[in-house]
C-alpha positions in Angstrom: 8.0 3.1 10.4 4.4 3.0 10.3 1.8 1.3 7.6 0.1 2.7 4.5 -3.2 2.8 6.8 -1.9 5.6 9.1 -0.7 7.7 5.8 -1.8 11.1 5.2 -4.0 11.7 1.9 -2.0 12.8 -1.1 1.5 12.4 0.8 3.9 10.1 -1.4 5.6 8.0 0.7 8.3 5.2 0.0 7.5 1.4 0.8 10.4 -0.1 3.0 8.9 -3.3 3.4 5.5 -5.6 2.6 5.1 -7.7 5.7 3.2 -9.7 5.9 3.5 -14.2 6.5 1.2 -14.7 3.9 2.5 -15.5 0.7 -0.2 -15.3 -1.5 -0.5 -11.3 -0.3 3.0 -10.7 -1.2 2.6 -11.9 -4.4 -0.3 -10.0 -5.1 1.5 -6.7 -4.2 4.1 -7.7 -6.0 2.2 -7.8 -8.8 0.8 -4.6 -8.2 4.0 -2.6 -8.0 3.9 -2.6 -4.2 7.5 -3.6 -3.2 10.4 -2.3 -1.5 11.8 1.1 -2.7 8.2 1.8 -4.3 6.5 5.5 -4.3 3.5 4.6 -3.0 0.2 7.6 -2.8 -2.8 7.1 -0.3 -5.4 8.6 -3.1 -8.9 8.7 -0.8 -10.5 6.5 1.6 -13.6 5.0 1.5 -15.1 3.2 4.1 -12.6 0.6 5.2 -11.1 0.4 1.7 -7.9 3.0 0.7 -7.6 3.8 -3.0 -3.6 4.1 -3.6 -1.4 5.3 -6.5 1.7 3.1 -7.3 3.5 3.6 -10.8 0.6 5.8 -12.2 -2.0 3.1 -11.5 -4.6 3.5 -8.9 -5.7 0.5 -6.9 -8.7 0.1 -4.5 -7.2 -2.2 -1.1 -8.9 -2.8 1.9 -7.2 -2.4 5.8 -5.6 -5.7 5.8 -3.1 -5.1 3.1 -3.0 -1.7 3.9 -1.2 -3.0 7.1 0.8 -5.1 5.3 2.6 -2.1 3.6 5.2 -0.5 5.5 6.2 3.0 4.7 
């Protein structure tokens, strides 16, 4: 297991877990499509900010929920 910030760049991988204590990040994942069982896409990087592809949306997240993501 490893986090979405140590993912290879166009490699779909499949989110096992969002972990993270706080709630307020969860729920905004959540929102985003970003849960358990997900296909989840590292698009690009930029800077310190990853631009990801979950459910044929394409979000720009910096490192710290990055982290959060377990694939």
């Amino acid at each position: 297991m490893k986090s979405l910030d140590q993912a290879q760049i166009g490699v779909e991988y499949v989110v096992i877990e969002v972990h993270t204590e706080d709630e307020e990040m969860k729920a905004f994942l959540f929102t985003l499509g970003c849960y358990s069982g997900q296909p989840i896409t590292v698009v690009s990087r930029k800077k310190k900010n990853l631009v990801i592809s979950i459910k044929d949306s394409r979000y720009n997240i910096d490192q710290e929920l990055a982290k959060s993501i377990l694939i």
